[in-house]
C-alpha positions in Angstrom: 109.2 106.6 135.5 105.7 107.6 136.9 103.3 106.6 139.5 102.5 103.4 137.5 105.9 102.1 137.6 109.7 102.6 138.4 110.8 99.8 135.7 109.2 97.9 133.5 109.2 94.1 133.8 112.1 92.9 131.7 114.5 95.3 133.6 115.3 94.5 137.4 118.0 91.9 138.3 120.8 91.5 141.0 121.9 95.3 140.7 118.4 96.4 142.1 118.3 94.1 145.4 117.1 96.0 148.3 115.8 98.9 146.1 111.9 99.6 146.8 110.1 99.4 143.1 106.7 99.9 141.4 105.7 97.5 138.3 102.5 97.3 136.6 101.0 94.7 133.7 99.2 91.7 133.3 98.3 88.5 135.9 100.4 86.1 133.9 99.9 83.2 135.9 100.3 82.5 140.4 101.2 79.8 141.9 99.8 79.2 145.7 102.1 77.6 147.8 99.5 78.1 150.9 101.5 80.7 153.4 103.3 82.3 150.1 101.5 83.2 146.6 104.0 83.5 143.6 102.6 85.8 140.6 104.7 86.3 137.1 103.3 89.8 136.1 103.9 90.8 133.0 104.2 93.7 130.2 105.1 94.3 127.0 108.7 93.7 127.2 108.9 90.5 129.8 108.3 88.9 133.1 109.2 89.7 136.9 108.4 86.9 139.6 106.3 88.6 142.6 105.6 87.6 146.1 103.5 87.9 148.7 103.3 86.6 152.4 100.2 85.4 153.6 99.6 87.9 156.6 99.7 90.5 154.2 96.5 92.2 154.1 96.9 92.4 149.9 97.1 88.3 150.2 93.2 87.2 149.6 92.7 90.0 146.9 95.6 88.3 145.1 94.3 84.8 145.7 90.8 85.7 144.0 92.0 87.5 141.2 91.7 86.5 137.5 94.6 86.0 135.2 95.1 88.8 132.9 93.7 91.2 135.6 96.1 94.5 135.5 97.9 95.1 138.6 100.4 97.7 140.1 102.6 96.4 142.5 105.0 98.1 144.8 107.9 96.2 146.8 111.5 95.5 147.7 113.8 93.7 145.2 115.5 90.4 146.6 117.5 87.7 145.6 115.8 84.3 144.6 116.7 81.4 147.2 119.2 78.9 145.6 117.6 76.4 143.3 114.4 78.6 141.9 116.6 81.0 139.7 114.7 81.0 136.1 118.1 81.5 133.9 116.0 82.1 131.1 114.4 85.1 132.1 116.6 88.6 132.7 114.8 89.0 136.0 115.1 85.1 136.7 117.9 85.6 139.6 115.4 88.3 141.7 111.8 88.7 142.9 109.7 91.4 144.2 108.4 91.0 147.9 104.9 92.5 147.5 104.2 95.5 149.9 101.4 96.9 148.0 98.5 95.7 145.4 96.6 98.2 143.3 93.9 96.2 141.1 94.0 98.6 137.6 91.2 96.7 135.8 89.9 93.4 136.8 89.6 90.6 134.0 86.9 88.4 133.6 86.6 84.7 132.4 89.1 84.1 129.6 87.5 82.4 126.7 91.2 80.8 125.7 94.6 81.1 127.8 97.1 83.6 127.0 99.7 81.6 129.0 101.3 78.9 127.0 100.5 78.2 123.1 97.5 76.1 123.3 96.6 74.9 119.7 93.0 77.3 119.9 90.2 77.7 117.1 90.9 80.4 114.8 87.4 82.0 114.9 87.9 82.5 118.6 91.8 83.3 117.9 90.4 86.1 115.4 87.1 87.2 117.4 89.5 87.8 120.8 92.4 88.8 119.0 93.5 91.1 121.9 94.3 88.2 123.7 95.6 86.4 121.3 98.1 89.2 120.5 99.4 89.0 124.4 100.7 85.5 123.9 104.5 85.8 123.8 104.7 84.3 120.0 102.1 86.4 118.6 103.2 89.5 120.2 107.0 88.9 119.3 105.6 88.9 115.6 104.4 91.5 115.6 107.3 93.5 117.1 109.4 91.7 114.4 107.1 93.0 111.8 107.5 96.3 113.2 110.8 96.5 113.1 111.4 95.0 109.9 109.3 97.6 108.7 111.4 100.3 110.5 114.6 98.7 109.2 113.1 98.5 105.3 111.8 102.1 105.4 115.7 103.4 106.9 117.2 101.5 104.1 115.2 102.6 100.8 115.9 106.2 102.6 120.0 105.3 102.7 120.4 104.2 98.6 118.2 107.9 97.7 114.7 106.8 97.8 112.0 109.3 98.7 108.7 108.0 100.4 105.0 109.6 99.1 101.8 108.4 100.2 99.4 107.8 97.3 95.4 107.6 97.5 93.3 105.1 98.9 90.0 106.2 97.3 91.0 105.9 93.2 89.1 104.8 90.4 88.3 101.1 89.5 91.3 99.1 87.3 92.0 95.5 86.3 94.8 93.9 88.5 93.8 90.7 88.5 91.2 90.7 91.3 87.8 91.9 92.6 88.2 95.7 93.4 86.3 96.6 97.2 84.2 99.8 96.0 83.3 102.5 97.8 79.9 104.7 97.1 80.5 108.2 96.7 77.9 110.8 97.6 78.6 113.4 96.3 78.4 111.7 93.0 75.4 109.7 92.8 75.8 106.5 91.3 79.3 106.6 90.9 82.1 104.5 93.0 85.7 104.9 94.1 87.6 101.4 93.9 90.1 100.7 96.7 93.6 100.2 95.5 94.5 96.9 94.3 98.0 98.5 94.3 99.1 102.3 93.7 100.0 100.9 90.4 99.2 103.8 88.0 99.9 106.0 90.5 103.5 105.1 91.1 103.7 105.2 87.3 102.7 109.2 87.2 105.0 109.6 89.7 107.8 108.6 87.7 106.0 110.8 85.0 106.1 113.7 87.1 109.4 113.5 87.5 110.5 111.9 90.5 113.5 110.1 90.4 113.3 107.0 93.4 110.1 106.3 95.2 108.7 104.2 97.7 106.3 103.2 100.2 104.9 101.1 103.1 101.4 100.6 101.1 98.3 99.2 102.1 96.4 97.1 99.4 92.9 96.0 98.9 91.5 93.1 97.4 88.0 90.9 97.1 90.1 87.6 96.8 89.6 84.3 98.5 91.9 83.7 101.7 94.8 81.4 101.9 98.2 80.3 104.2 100.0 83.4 102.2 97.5 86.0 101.3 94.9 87.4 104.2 91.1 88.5 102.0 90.7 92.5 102.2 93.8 94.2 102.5 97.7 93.9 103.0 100.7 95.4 103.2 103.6 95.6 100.4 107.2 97.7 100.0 106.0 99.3 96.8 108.6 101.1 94.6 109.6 102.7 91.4 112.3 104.2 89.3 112.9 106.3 86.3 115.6 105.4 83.6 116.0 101.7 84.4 116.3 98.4 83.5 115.0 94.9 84.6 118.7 94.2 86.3 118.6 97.8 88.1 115.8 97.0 89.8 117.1 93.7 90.8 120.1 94.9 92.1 118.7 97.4 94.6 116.2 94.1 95.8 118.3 91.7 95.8 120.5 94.0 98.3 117.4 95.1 100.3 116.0 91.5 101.0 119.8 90.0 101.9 120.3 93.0 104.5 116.8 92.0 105.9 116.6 88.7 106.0 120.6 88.5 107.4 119.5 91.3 109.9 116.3 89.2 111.4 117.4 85.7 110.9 120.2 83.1 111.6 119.1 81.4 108.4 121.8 81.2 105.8 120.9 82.7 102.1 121.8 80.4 99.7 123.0 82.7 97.4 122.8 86.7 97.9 122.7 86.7 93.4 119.8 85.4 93.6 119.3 83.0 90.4 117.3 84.2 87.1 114.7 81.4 85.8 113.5 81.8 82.3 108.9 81.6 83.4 109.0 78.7 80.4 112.1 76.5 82.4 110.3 77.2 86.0 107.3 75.5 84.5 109.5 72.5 82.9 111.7 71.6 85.6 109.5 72.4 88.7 105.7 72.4 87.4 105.4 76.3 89.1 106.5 79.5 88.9 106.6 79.7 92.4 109.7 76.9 93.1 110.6 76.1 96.2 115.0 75.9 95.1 116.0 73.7 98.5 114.5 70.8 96.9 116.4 69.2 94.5 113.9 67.4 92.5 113.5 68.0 88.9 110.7 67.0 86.5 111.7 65.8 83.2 110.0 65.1 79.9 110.0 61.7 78.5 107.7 61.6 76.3 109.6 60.6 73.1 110.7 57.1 75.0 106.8 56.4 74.6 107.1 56.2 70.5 109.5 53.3 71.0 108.8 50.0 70.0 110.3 48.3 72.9 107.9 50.4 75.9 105.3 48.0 76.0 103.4 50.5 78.6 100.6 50.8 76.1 98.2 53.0 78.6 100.8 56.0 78.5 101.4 55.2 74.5 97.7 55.8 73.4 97.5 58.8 75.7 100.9 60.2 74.3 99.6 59.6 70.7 96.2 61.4 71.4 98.3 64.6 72.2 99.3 63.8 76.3 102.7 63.9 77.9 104.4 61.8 80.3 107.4 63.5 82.6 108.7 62.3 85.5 110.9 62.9 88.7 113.9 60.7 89.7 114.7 60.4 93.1 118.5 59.7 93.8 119.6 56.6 95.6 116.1 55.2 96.9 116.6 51.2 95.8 116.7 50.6 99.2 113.0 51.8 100.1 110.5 49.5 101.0 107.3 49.2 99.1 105.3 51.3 101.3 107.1 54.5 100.6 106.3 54.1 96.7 103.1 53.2 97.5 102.0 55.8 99.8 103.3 58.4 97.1 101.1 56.8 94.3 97.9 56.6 96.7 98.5 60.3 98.0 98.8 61.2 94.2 95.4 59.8 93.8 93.8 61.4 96.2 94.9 64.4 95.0 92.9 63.9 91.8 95.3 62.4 89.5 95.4 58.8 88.1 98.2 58.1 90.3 101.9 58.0 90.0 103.8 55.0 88.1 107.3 54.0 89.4 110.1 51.7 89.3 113.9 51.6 90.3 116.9 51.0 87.9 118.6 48.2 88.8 121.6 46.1 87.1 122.9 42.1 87.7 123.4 41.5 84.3 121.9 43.9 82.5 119.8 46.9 83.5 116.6 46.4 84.8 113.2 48.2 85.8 111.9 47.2 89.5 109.0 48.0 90.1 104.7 47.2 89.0 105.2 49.2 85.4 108.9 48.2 85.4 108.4 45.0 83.0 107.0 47.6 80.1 110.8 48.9 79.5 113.2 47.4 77.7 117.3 47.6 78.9 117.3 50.0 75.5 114.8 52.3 76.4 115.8 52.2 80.4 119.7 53.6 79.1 117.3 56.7 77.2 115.4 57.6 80.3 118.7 57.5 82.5 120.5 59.8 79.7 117.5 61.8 79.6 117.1 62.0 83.4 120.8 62.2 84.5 119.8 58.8 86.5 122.3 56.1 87.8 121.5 52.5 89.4 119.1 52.6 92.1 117.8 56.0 91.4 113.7 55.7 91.0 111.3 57.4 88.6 107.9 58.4 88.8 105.7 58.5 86.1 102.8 60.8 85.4 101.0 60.9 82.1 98.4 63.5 80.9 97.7 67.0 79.4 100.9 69.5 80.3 98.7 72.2 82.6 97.5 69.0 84.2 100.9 67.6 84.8 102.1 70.9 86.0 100.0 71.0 88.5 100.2 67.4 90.1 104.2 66.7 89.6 104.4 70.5 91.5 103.0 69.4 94.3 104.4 65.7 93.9 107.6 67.3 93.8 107.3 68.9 97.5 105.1 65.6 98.7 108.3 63.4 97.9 110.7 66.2 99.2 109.0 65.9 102.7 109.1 62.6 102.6 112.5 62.1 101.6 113.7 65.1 104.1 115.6 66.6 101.5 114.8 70.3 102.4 117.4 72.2 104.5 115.1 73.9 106.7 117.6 76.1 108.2 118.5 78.4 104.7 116.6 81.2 102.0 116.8 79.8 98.6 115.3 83.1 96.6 115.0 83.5 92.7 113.6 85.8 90.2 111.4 84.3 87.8 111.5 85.9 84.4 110.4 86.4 80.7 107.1 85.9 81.2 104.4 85.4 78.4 103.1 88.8 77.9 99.4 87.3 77.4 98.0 83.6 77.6 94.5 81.9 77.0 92.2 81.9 79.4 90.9 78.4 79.6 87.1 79.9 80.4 86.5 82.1 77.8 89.2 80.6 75.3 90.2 84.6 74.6 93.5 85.8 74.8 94.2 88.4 78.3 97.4 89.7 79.8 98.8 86.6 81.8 100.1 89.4 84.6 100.6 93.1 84.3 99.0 94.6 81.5 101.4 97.8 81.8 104.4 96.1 81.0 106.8 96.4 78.5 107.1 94.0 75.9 111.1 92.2 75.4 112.5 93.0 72.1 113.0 95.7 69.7 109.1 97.7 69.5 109.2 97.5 65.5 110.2 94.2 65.2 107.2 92.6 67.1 105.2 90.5 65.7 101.9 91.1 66.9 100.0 88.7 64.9 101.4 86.1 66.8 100.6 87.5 70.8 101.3 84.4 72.3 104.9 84.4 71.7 105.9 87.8 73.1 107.3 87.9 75.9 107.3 90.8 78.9 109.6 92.5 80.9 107.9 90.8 83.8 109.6 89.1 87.1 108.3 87.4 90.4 110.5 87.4 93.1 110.4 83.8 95.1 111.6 82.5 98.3 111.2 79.0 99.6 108.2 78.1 97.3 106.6 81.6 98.1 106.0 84.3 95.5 107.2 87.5 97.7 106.5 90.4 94.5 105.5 90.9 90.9 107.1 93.6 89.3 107.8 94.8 85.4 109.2 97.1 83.4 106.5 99.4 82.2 105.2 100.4 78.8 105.6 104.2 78.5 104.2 104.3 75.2 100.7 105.5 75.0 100.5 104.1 71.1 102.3 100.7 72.0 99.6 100.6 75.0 96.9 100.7 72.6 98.1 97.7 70.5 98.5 95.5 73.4 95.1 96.3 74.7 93.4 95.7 71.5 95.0 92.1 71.2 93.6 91.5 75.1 90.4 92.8 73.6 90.1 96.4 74.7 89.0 99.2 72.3 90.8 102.3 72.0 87.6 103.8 74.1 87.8 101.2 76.4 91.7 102.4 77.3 90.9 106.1 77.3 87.7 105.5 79.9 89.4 103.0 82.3 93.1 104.3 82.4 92.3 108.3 81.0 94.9 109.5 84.1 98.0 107.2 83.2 97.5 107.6 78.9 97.2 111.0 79.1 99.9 111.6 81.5 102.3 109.0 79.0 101.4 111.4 76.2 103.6 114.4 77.7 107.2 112.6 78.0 107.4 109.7 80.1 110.9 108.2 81.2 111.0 104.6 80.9 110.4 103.5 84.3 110.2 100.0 86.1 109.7 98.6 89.9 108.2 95.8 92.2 106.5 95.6 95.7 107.4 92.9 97.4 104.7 91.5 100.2 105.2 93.0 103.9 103.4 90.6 105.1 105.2 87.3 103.2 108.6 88.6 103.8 107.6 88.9 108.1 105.9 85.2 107.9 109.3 84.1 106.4 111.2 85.7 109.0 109.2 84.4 111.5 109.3 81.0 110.4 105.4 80.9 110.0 103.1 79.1 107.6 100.4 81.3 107.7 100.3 85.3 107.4 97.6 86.1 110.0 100.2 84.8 112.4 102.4 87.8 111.4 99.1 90.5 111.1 97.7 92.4 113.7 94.3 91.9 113.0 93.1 90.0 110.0 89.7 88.6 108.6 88.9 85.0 108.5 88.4 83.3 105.8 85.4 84.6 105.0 86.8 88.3 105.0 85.1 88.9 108.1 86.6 90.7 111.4 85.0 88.5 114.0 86.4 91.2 116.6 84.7 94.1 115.1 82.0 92.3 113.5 82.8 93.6 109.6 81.3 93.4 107.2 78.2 95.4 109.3 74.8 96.4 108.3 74.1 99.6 107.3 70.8 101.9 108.3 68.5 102.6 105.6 68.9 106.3 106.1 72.7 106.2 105.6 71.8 103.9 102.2 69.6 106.5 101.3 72.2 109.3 101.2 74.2 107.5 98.9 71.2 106.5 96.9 72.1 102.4 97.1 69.2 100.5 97.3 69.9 96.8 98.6 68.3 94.0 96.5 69.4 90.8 98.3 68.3 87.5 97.1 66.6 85.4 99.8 69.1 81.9 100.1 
């Protein structure tokens, strides 16, 4: 190849014996055997066992060096005795007998180990993230999400996409979180906004009269870090098209995301039509809009069995008759658990803020029965309802949960997956994806007790335009959809409103003035204004769909180098300060309050 090396360390085996060679990379690890010193060097595509004799003159270099050091090595190719073959490793039947040692770059003191996966602190993860990228999980992540890139990118090309790039300094919009603004000077006291998401932008290129488009986009928001979403900025497969409907775009993601994930996993996909769930049903049945479909627990409502004269369960009667509900989720076949698994759930349940979970197990000598510590508060009568209303058999169990429905949303959700795991009901091994849909077009926001846009405020309305009744907001529904796999919400996308005057009624219900409209989104109404195609699209999340492949829980194990959780590059040490001078020319003055 070049004076650095002849092959690269994944690449010599039995075929190269005898043949003089040159590799260079990293002091993976050594092993002194006292007259021989074994060394796995290694590079970016794998590992080549090295050794060297004691009377060579390149031997006590080699014993003092650090790992990680960067070494060329030149030598001949020979066959491994019997026995010490590595059948794991392409290279594992050959080693090089070092002739010559070059030191590159000398390494000092590692502050964690690249060899193995040591359970390390993130901070120090994060702050030496070049060496956390050379262990062999992080950096074959990283290759995956390259390629899946590469692969995505060839595809959207193959079914007539065409890829733009679309600006990163834009003007300020409401998308649901904190915009990161710029200063601009040039423009005293004015600010660009970083983009949430080329939303309005992909919109006027629809406008414009493109057809297909797409790109890899970067996105930035001021939002609070968590296992699926890195603070500052990530990446999504953003697309639109012109002349469609919700299904179109469905069809071209549904295809896209089964090629992928087939492509870059052995994981079976449950079902390549990937299931439509009314936003209202997900909420019913699974407490989320973000189910996880491998689990087979449902919630169900049985509230009406508590207006029954014979439920004598009279703390979940008063709080039914002062407006709460009571649903529940049925496990199937658990009579035979002991105690201590019911238990555990209700105490976990607890500590998860909630008053705890009730339970009990249908059971039948005689007559059916409730087993269980609220099980003597049912009559057979009432028992026969909840099975009917549950689809429940003999030695199923229910638990109970009473309360106000955002409330029970919230706990049976994550009840639901605490009693899955337990249970070991999830197939671990298959994609279950879904599209959620019909989504409320606005919702009350429980702060302010004023109506907003519960997701996109472009979106298109469901129905016919003229037949909307606007008086009553809360029922109209959007041409809105999330995308879901495994419990993880992988895209938002809608059909969009290309009305300008439709725009302006939906605005005004959310509280903006006609002013307000014209100021913050002046670009996308006016350009709606000259002939607009209707138009829809999505952009599903780079960065969840690698963490899925990868079988990770968290997306900063699939990102090259992302904040901690307190938005802040410990390697680079961002956010910085900035000089007074450099202030001054974009005429910010800093007024920080002392803490």
């Amino acid at each position: 190849m070049n004076k650095y090396r002849t092959h690269n360390c994944s690449e010599l085996d039995e075929s190269n014996i005898d043949k003089t060679i040159t590799l260079s990379g990293w002091l993976h690890r050594k092993r002194d055997h006292g007259n021989l010193l074994f060394i796995d060097l290694r590079d970016h595509y794998g590992l080549t066992q090295c050794v060297i004799e004691n009377n060579n003159k390149f031997f006590s270099i080699l014993e003092k060096i650090k790992p990680e050091s960067v070494l060329k090595v030149s030598g001949k190719v020979i066959k491994r005795e019997k026995g010490t073959e590595n059948l794991e490793l392409k290279t594992g039947k050959i080693e090089v007998a070092i002739e010559s040692l070059e030191v590159l770059s000398d390494a000092k003191e590692l502050p964690m180990p690249v060899f193995g996966e040591q359970d390390y602190p993130e901070d120090i993860r994060l702050k030496y993230r070049f060496l956390d990228l050379r262990r062999d999980e992080m950096h074959h992540n990283i290759i995956l999400r390259s390629k899946v890139i590469s692969f995505i990118r060839e595809e959207m090309l193959k079914i007539g996409f065409l890829e733009f790039q679309t600006p990163i300094l834009t003007s300020s919009s409401p998308e649901g979180a904190r915009d990161f603004l710029v200063p601009s000077r040039l423009n005293p006291g004015k600010f660009y906004a970083l983009p949430q998401a080329p939303q309005q932008f992909k919109q006027l290129i629809m406008v414009s009269g493109f057809d297909k488009y797409f790109q890899i986009a970067p996105c930035f928001r001021d939002e609070d870090a968590r296992a699926d979403r890195s603070p500052g900025e990530f990446y999504q497969l953003d697309l639109e098209m012109s002349f469609v409907e919700q299904e179109d775009v469905f069809q071209v993601v549904e295809k896209l995301l089964t090629n992928v994930f087939k492509k870059f996993s052995n994981k079976k996909i449950k079902s390549t039509k990937f299931p439509r769930i009314p936003y209202k049903e997900a909420m019913q049945k699974y407490g989320t809009d973000k189910p996880d479909l491998r689990n087979p627990l449902i919630i169900h409502d049985v509230t009406e069995i508590f207006s029954r004269d014979d439920v004598k369960f009279d703390i979940f009667k008063k709080l039914v008759k002062s407006g709460s509900f009571v649903k529940a989720i049925l496990t199937k076949n658990t009579k035979d658990k002991p105690r201590s698994f019911f238990d555990n759930i209700d105490k976990w349940a607890k500590e998860q803020g909630a008053s705890g979970l009730a339970y009990f197990t249908f059971e039948k000598d005689e007559k059916i029965t409730a087993k269980g510590p609220v099980g003597k508060f049912f009559s057979e009568n009432s028992l026969k309802e909840i099975m009917k209303i549950c689809n429940a058999s003999i030695g199923d169990s229910l638990f109970l949960s009473c309360g106000k429905e955002k409330e029970l949303e919230k706990i049976l959700s994550i009840s639901r997956d605490k009693i899955c795991s337990d249970l070991n009901l999830i197939n671990k091994n298959e994609y279950s994806f879904c599209w959620i849909v019909d989504y409320p077009m606005f919702e009350i926001d429980e702060k302010t007790n004023k109506i907003i846009f519960s997701h996109n405020p472009f979106s298109m309305p469901q129905g016919n335009i003229k037949e909307i009744n606007f008086d009553k907001p809360l029922n109209i529904k959007a041409f809105q959809y999330d995308i879901v796999c495994n419990g993880i919400e992988l895209s938002s996308g809608a059909i969009r409103n290309h009305i300008p005057e439709l725009m302006y009624k939906l605005f005004s219900i959310a509280g903006y003035s006609e002013k307000n409209v014209n100021e913050k989104f002046s670009g996308m109404i006016n350009a709606l204004s000259y002939g607009a195609p209707p138009h829809g699209g999505i952009a599903p999340g780079i960065d969840r769909i690698v963490m899925l492949l990868a079988d990770e829980k968290n997306i900063r194990e699939v990102t090259l180098f992302p904040m901690n959780q307190n938005a802040e590059d410990l390697m680079m040490k961002a956010p910085s300060k900035v000089d007074e001078e450099h202030l001054k020319e974009l005429n910010i003055k800093l007024d920080l309050k002392k803490s």
